[in-house]
N, C-alpha and C positions, 0 to 999 in steps of 0.2 A: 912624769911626776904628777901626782892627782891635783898639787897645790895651778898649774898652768889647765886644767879643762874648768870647762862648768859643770854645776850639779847634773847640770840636764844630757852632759851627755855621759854620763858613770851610770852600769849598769849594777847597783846594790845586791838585785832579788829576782827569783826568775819565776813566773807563775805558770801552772798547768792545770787540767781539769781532769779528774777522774772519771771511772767509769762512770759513778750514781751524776756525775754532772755538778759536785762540787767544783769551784775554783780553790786552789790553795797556793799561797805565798810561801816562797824557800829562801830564806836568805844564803847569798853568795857568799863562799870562805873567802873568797880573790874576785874583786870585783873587776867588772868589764869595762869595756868603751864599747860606743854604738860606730859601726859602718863609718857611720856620716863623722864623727867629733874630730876636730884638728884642735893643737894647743891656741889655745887664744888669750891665755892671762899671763902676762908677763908681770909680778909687782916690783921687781925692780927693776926693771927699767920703766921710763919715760911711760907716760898713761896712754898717749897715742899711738902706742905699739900692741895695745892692748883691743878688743874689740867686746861689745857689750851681750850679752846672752841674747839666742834670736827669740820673737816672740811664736809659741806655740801657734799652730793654726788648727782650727775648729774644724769640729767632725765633717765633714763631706754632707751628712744625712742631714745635718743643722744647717749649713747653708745652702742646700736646695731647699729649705723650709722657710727660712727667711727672705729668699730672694718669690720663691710661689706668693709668701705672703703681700710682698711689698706689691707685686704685678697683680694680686686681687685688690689689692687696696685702691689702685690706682683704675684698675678697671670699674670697679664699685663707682669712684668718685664720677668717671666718665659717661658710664651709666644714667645715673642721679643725675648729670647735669645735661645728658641728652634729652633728656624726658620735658616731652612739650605739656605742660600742666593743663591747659585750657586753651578757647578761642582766646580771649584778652590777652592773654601771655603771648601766643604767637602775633600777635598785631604789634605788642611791645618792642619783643626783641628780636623781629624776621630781620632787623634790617641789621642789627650788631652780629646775628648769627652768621648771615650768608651774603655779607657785605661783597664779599669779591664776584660772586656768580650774580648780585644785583648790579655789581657799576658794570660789569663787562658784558653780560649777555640779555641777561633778564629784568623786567619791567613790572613795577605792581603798583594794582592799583585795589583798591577798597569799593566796592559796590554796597550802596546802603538804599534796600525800598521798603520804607515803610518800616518796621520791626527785624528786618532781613537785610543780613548782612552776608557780602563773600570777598574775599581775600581772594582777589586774582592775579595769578603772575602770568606772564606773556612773553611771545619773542614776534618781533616785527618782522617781514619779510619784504623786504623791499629792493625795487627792481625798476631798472631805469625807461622801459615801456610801458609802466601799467604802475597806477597806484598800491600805496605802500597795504599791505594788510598782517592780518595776525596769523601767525605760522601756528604756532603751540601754544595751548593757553594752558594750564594745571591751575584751577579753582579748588577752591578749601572754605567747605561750609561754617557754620558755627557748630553742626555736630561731630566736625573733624573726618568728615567724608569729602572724598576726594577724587574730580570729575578731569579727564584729561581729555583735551580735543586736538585734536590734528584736521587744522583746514575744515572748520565750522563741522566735524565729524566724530563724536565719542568713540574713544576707544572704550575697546569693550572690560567688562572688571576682571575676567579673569585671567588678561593680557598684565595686571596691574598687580597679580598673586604675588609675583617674584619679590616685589618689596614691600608689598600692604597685605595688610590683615584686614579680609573683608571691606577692603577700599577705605579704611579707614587711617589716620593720619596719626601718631603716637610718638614717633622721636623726631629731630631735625636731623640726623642722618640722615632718615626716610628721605626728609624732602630735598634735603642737601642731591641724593641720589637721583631722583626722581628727575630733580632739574636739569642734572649733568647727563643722565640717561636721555635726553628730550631736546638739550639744548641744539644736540648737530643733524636733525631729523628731517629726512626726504620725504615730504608726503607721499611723493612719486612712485617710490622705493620702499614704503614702510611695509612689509609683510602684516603687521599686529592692526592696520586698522580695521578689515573685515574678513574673515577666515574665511575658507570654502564650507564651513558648515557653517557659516552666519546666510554666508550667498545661498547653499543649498537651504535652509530654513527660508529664506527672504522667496526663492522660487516657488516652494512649495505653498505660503502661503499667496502668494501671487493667484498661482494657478487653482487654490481652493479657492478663491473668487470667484474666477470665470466659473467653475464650476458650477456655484452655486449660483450664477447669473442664468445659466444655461438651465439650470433645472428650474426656476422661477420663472423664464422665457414663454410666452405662450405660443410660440412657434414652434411647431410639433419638426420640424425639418431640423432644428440644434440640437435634439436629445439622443438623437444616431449619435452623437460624438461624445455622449455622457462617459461611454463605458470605456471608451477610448482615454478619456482624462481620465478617469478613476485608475487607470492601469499606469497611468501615465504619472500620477499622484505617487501612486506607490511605489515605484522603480524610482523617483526620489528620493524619497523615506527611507529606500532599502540602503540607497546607495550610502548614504548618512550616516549608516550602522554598521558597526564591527560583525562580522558575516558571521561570528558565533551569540550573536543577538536578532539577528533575522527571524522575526516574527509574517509567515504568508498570507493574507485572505484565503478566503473560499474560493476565491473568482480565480487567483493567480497560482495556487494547487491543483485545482481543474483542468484548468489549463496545461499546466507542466506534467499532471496526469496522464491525460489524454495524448498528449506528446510522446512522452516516456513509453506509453503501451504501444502506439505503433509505431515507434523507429529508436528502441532506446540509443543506436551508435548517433543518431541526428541529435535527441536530447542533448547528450557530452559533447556533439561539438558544436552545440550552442551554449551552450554553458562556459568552452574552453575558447569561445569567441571574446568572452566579456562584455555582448553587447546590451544583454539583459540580467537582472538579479533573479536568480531562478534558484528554490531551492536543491540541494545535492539528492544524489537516485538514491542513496539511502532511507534520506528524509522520506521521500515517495515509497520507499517498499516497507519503513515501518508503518505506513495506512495500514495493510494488511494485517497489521499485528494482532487488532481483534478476530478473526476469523482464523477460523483453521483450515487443514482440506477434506475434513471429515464431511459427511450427512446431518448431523445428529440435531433431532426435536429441536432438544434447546437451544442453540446456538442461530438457528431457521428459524424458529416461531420470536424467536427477542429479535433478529432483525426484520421480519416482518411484521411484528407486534408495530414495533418503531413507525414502519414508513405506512401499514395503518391507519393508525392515528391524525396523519396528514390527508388522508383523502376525504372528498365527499359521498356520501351515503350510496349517492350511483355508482360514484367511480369503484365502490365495492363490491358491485358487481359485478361478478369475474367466470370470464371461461377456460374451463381445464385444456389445455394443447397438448399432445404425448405424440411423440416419435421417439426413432430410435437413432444413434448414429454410428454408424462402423467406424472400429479404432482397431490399435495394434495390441496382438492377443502377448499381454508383456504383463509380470510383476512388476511391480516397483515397490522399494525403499524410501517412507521419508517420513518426519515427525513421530520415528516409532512405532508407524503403522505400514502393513504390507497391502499396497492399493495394488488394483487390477483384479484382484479376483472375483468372480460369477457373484453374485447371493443366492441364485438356484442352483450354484453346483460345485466341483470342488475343483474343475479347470479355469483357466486364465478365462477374464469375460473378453467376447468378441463385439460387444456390441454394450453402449450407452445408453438404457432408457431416460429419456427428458420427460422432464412434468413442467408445462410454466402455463403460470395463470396471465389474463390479460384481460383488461378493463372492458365489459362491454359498450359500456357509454362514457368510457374517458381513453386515456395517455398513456395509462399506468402497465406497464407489464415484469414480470420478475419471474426466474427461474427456482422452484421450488424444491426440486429432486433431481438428483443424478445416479441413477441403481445402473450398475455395471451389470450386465445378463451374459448368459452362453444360453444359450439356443431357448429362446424364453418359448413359454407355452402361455395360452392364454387364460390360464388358471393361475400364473404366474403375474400375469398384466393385470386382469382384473380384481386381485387382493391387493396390490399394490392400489391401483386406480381409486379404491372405495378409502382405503389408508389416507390416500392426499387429498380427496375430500373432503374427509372428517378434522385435518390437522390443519387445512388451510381455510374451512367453518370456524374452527377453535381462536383463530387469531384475527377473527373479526368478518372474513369476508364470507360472501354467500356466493355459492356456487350455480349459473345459471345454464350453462351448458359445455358437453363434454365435444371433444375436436380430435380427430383422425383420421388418418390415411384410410386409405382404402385394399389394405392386406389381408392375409386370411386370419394372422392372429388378433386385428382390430374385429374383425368381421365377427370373429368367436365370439370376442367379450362382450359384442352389443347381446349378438342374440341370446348370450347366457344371463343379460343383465335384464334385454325387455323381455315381460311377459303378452302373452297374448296380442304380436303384432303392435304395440304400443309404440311410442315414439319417445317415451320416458322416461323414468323413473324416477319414486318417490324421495327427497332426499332426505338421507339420513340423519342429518344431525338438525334440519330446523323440520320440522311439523305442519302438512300442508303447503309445503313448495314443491317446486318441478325441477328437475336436471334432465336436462333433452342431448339424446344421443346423434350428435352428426357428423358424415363424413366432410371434409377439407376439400373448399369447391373447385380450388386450384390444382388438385390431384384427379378431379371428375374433370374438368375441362382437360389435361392431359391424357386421361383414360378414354374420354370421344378421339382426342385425336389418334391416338394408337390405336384404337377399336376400330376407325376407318381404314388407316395405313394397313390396318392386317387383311385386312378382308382380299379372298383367293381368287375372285373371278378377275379377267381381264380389267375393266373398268374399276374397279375398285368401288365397287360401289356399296353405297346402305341404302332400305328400301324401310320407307315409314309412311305413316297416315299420313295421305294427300288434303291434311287439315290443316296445312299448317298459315295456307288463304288467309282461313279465318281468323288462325291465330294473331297472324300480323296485322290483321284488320280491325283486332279490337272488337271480333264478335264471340260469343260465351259458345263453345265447340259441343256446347253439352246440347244445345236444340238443336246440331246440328245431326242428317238424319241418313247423309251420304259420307258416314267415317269409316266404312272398308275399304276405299278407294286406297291404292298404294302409286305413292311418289318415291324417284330415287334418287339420294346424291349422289356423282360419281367423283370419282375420284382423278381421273384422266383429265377431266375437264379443266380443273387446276391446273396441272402440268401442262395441257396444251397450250394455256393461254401462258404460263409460264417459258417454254419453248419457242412462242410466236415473238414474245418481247426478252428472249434472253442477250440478243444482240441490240437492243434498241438504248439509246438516252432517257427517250422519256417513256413513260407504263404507265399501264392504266391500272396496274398493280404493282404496287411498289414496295411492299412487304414480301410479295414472294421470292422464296432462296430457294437453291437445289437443298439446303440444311432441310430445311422444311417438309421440301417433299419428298427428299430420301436421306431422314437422318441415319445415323450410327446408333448402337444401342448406349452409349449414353448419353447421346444427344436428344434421346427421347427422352429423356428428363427435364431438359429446359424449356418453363412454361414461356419463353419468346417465340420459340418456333412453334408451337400451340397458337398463341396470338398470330403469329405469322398466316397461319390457314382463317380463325376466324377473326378476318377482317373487314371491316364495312370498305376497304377498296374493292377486296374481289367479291366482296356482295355488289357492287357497282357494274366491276367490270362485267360479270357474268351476266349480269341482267342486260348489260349493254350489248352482249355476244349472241343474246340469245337462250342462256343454259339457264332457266327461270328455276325449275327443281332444284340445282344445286346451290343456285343462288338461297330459295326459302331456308334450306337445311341450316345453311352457312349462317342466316339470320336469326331463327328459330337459336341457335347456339348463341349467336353476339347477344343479342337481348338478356337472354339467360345471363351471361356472365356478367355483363354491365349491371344486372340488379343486384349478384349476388358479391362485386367486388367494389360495392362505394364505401368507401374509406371517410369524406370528405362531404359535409354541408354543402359545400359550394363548387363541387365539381360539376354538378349537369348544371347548374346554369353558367359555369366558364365553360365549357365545351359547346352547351347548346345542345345536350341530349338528352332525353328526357329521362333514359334510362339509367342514367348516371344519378338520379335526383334519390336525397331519399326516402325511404317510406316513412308517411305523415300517418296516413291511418287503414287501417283494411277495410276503406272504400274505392281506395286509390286506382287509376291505373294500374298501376304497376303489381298493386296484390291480386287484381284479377289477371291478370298474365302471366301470372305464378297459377291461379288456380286454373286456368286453362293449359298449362304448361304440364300441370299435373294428369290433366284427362287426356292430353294428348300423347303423354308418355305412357298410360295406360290402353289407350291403344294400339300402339306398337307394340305395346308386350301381346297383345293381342292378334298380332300377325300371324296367318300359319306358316309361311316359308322361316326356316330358321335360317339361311344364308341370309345378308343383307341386314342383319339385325346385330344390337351392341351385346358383347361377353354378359353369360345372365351375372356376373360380380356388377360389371360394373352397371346396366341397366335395375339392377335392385337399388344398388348403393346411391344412385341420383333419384330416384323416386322417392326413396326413404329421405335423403337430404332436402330439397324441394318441398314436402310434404311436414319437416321438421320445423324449416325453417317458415312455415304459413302458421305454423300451431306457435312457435314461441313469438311471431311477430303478434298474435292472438292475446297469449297470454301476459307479452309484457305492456301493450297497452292498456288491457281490462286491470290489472294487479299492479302496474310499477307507475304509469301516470308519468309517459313520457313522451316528448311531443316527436320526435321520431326516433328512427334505428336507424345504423351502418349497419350490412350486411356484411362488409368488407374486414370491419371486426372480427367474425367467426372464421375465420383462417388459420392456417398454422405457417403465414409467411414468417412471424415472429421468432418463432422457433430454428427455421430454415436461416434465416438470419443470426440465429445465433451459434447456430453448428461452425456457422462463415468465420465467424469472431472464432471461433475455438481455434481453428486452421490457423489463422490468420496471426492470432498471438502464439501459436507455437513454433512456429517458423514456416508458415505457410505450408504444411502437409498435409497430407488429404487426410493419410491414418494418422491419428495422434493418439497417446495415452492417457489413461484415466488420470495418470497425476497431471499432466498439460492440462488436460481439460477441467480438473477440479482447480488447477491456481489458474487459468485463464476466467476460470469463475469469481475467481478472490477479487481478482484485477478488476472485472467489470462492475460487482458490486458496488468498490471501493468507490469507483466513479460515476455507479448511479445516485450514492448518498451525497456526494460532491457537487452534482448536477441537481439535486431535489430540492423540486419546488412544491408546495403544496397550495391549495387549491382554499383553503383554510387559514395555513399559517405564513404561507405566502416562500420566500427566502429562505434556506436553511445551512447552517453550517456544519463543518464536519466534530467541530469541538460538543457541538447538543448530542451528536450519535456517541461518544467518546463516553460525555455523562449516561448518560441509560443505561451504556453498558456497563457502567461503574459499579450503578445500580442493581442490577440483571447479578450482580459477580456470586453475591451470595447461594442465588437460585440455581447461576450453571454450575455455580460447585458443587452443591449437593448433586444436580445432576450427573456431571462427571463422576463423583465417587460412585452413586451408585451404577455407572457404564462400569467402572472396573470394578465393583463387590459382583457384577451378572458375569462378568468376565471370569471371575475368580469360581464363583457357582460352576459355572460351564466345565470347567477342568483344574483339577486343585489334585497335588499329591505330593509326597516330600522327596528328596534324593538323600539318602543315605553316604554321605562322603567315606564311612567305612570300609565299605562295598567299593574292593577293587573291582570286581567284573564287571561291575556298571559302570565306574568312572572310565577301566581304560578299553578301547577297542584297538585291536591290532593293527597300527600303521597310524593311529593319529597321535602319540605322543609327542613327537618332533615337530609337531604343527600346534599343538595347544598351549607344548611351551616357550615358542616362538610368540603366539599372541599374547600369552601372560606376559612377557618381558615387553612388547607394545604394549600394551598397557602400563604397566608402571613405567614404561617412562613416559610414556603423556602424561600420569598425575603426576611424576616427578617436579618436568618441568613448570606443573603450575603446583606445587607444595612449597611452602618457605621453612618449614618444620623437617630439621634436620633427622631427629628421632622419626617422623613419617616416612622421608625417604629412607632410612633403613630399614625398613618396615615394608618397603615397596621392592626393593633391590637388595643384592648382594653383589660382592666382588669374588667372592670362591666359587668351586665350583658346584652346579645343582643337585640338592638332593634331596626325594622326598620321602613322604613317609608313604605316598600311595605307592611306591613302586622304587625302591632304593637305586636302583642299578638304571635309574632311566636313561637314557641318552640323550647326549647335547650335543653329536657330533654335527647335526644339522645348523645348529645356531654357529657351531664355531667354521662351518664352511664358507655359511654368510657373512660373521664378521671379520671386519675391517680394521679393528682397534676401539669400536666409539659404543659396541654392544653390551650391552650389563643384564647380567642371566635374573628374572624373577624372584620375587621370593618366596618362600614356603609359604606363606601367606594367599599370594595371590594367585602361584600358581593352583591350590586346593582349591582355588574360590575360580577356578577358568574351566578345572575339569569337573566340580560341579556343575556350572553353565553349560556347558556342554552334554552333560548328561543328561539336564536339566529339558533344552532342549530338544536332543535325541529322543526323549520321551512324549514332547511336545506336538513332533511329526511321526510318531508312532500311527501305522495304518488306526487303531482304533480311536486316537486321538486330533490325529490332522483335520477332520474336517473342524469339529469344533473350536481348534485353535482358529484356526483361519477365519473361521465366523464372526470372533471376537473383534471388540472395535479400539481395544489398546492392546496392543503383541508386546512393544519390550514391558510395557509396565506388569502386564501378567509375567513374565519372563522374571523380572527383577523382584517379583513379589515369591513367587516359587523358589527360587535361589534364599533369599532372605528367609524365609520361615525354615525352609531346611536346615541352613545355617542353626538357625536362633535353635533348631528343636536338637540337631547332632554334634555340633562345635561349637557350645557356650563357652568352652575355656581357649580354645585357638582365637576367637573373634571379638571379645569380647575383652574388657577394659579397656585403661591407656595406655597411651607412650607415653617414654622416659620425662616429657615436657608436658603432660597431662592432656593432650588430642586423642577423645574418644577414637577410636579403631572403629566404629559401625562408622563416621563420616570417612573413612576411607574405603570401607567396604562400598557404601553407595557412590560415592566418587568411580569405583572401577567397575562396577555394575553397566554404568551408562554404557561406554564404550565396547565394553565385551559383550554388552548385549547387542549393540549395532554389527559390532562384527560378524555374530551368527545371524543374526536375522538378515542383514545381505548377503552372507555365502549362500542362505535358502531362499532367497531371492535367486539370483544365479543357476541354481539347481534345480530350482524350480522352472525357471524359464529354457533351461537344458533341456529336463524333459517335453516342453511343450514342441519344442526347434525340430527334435529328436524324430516326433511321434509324426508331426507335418511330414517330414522329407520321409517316414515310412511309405505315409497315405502316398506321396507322388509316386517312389517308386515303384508300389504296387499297382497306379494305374498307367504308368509308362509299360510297366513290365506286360500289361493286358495286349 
């Protein structure tokens, strides 16, 4: 019955929401009860049988709104009343605040000097052997900054971040925390009062004291140890820093350089010791990154421009050095360029011509040229030779004299250079200067000793003007009026006294070896066993024995070489010889021993017996040098106003030494390749600018060479473009992608479109543009338009499940390349490719204009996602160009293998 429920629990009306989102009201014909309603009104009987309607309860959304707001209220108030207003306010109420952390732990006290005041709290630490003191103090300035000590020690501020802002003081929580953080605190045990980067700061500036004590010291014996702490400085500093913040000097790059280049597995495992901070072999190989392994003008005359500029006016004075050094007759691949080939010819080069200049009267020496040759002629030498004069004039230096062996293709180029017996020539790029042609004294002191070793009589003997008395006497040979007498050296003579003491301890000759006096043919290359013969022992012994002739010979040669290999100011006066010394002016000793040296070599060529006399090469070529070297010791004192000369200077040991370095950084082989040899170039470079000091600007870093070249960017650009506008000049022609006869040759289709599909997927895996990759690839099977019915049976032998055939796209853009190519090494074409000094970039430029002039509608627009289609084209260029230019690498060096093992078998077969 409806008269026993409540209103609230009859259901009158039922509501619903239509489609547009109306609500509407329907009233019930027979109304309901809710779930929940039981009878609760009884009005007759008794009222306590009855119970009272329950009261509604409020929306759920309303009281999470009410209850957030009451817990912001209440947080507001707590807020507001944490906030420390001022100093005076904390003096007021510290003690109502934090009454219980003051009576039970903490101590304060009020510090007032003068105008300054400080709020200190404190904890005593007290202990029954040793008077009481202050554990933890927490001081609070009047500007509400806040100083914490542990055992008379500040901690430091940003140990104090976690609860202060900027150490400064702003709610009583803070300090409430602060206290209770501090109250239970171990000096002993505290991590937070001096970090290892507070220690390592404290050490470093420690030791830039001493440092600096040491360099103020007037004790010249402390400053050995300068360079030691500076290194020693820095390996702090390093160790301090997050190792993707390592910043090296000059000093400590050098260093890890020089390391790196000869032993990089010893670098890594000092590096993988941890015992020093050294940067990673990356860091070290991008040094090279300004340098390429080209020749070219520009890239040589900016880095010599650079180091230049640091020398002094003498030290610019420079002698040209040219040898040559046998390498392995090999193409190579790299940077885009096909290195090893001739510049005289169109086979693999066999040999390395060197050009490097070096300081007459200073330190300075540098490699200028590296021209690969096959069977160089000396019309080949000498237009290069006049070339690296003029370009190393251009960039500052003056050229005072030329340096070489003593070969027949050297021997060409003097005599084609001097006219009329001269010793000269005028040079070409300054007006009124000299460049004197001479042979390398150390190649004539090996060519006496071969010259004797060959001689066919018994005795081995050479037979020359019995002047040489006088020459050792310091008398002028020219009044002398009995110079057809002949004396001999013999050769036996040597050996016998070698045979007498080959069983003995002690010698009276102590440099003679059986090497020496019966080397191997290439042991007659090493200028020791040269020294080994003439030596002022067995000019001793001999004279001691009796054999005076063989003795003067032996002498007559030392003196010579002692004048012409002083290196060093002060070497004849540490030895005590006088020939060692060096030439002060052409009144000296020592230039009239040259010019008697000369007349008496003039009468020996004067001899009529040709047995017993030196090879007329090499008796020209020491006359001629001798004779050279009187006129430029002439002409540089009257013209350059210099208080002496090193003759030791005009050498090509420098050179010889740097063949060593070439070996040596490539894995120590004798034959190396032109690419070895051009990055063993990069490598030494990088650490001659590392190493470079000047004379001027004293110290230099590798960051100043970095700027220049920044500088320079502009200049080598144009340069390079126009290397590749000469290149393009050289051979330019279009490929017709039409033209199936050109595109396909019979047997390479299963191979180009194998490359095509490597190729797109290498730009696959680096494209993010989905529209690209189907643009690069397909999952059906191939088919084009140069040739429908091509075959894939090759790709589908190879693959495995993981292959994706090309797309029509790329494969037209591989058989172009390939045509492209094929054209490239065309007999009427190949040499001039080769010539060229950028191969893929001419490669990628011929393919692209072809493109651009026969497939504007295949190549051209975008993908579905707007990505120009030509950045995918040049994307695939790179790599398909690499791929052909190494397989003709390859085939190049096929044929070279090929054509060798002919030549042997044809002389086996003799």
């Amino acid at each position: 019955c409806r008269k026993h429920f409540h209103p609230c629990d009859i259901i009158l009306s039922d509501t619903f929401i239509d489609k547009c989102g109306i609500k509407h009201e329907l009233p019930r014909k027979h109304p309901g009860l809710k779930k929940t309603a039981y009878p609760s009104l009884f009005p007759e009987l008794p009222s306590y049988l009855s119970s009272q309607q329950p009261q509604s309860r409020k929306d759920p959304e309303i009281r999470v709104a009410e209850i957030v707001s009451k817990h912001d209220n209440r947080t507001a108030e707590w807020l507001s009343a944490d906030v420390i207003q001022d100093f005076p306010t904390l003096q007021c109420e510290i003690t109502a605040k934090l009454k219980d952390l003051l009576d039970k732990n903490w101590r304060m006290h009020t510090v007032t000097e003068d105008i300054f005041t400080c709020l200190v709290l404190y904890t005593m630490n007290v202990k029954a052997n040793s008077a009481p003191s202050i554990s933890v103090s927490v001081n609070v300035l009047p500007d509400m900054s806040v100083q914490v000590y542990v055992e008379n020690k500040q901690v430091s501020g940003k140990y104090l971040d976690w609860i202060l802002i900027n150490s400064k003081l702003e709610r009583w929580s803070q300090l409430e925390n602060l206290l209770i953080h501090y109250k239970d605190t171990d000096p002993a045990t505290s991590p937070n009062i001096k970090s290892i980067s507070d220690l390592l700061e404290e050490a470093y500036s420690n030791l830039e004291i001493v440092r600096e004590l040491i360099l103020s010291s007037e004790d010249t014996n402390t400053h050995i140890h300068e360079k030691q702490l500076t290194f020693i400085l820095e390996q702090v500093q390093l160790v301090n820093k997050d190792k993707y913040r390592r910043r090296y000097s000059s000093c400590t790059l050098c260093f890890s350089y020089m390391v790196f280049l000869k032993s990089p597995a010893c670098y890594r495992f000092i590096r993988k010791s941890l015992l020093l901070c050294l940067p990673h072999p990356s860091t070290l190989k991008n040094l090279t990154s300004p340098y390429s392994l080209s020749n070219d003008d520009g890239s040589i005359s900016t880095y010599m421009k650079f180091k230049e500029c640091r020398l002094s006016e003498l030290e610019k004075i420079v002698a040209v050095q040219m040898d040559e050094i046998h390498i392995k007759s090999a193409v190579t691949y790299s940077g885009g360029r096909l290195l090893g080939r001739a510049e005289n010819s169109m086979q693999s080069a066999t040999t390395v011509q060197a050009f490097l200049i070096s300081s007459v009267f200073g330190s300075y020496r540098e490699v200028v040229e590296l021209s690969p040759m096959y069977r160089m002629t000396s019309e080949d030498l000498g237009t290069k030779l006049l070339q690296i004069i003029n370009s190393v004039q251009k960039c500052g230096f003056t050229v005072l004299a030329v340096l070489a062996d003593n070969n027949s293709v050297n021997r060409k180029v003097y005599n084609n250079l001097l006219k009329n017996n001269s010793t000269y020539i005028e040079n070409p790029g300054i007006a009124g200067k000299k460049i004197f042609l001479l042979y390398d004294s150390v190649h004539l002191l090996k060519c006496l000793w071969r010259n004797w070793l060959n001689q066919k009589d018994a005795e081995q003997t050479l037979s020359y003007p019995a002047t040489t008395e006088l020459l050792l006497n310091k008398t002028s040979i020219s009044n002398c009026t009995n110079s057809s007498q002949v004396a001999s050296a013999s050769f036996s003579h040597l050996k016998k006294l070698y045979q007498n003491e080959r069983l003995s301890i002690v010698k009276l000759a102590p440099t003679l070896t059986s090497k020496a006096l019966c080397p191997s043919s290439i042991e007659r290359q090493k200028v020791s066993l040269a020294l080994a013969i003439f030596s002022e022992y067995n000019i001793a012994a001999l004279r001691f024995l009796g054999s005076q002739e063989t003795a003067d010979f032996i002498e007559v040669i030392w003196r010579w070489w002692h004048i012409m290999n002083v290196k060093s100011k002060f070497a004849g006066r540490n030895s005590r010889n006088n020939f060692a010394n060096p030439l002060t002016s052409i009144n000296s000793e020592l230039f009239l021993y040259l010019k008697n040296f000369i007349v008496w070599l003039t009468e020996w060529g004067k001899l009529p017996n040709s047995n017993g006399k030196l090879t007329r090469e090499t008796y020209s070529a020491l006359l001629h040098s001798v004779t050279v070297m009187i006129e430029l010791a002439e002409y540089s004192f009257s013209t350059l106003n210099i208080e002496f000369i090193l003759f030791g200077k005009l050498q090509t040991d420098n050179l010889e030494a740097r063949f060593g370095e070439y070996r040596q950084l490539s894995g120590s082989n004798y034959l190396v390749s032109v690419k070895q040899i051009l990055e063993a170039e990069k490598k030494l470079k990088i650490y001659s600018l590392l190493c470079l000091t000047s004379s001027v600007y004293g110290h230099f870093s590798i960051r100043n060479f970095a700027e220049a070249m920044s500088h320079e960017g502009d200049e080598c650009d144009s340069v390079f473009e126009d290397g590749i506008q000469s290149d393009v000049d050289k051979v330019f022609f279009h490929i017709d992608p039409n033209d199936c006869e050109l595109l396909c040759v019979e047997g390479t289709e299963e191979s180009l479109v194998y490359i095509a599909g490597y190729v797109s997927s290498k730009i696959s895996r680096k494209t993010q543009c989905i529209s690209c990759k189907a643009l690069l690839q397909m999952e059906k099977t191939l088919t084009v338009d140069v040739q429908p019915e091509i075959a894939t049976d090759y790709i589908q032998l190879l693959d495995r499940g993981g292959l994706k055939y090309p797309s029509k796209l790329i494969t037209l853009l591989t058989f172009v390349s390939y045509a492209a190519m094929q054209r490239l090494i065309s007999p009427e074409l190949e040499a001039k490719f080769l010539a060229c000094k950028q191969h893929k970039k001419l490669l990628i430029h011929i393919v692209t204009c072809s493109i651009v002039k026969h497939c504007v509608d295949e190549f051209s627009g975008m993908c579905a996602n707007g990505c120009p289609k030509a950045s995918i084209i040049s994307k695939a260029l790179s790599p398909l160009s690499n791929v052909l230019l190494n397989n003709y690498r390859k085939m190049h060096n096929d044929k070279t293998v090929s054509s060798s093992n002919k030549r042997k078998l044809a002389k086996f077969s003799h």
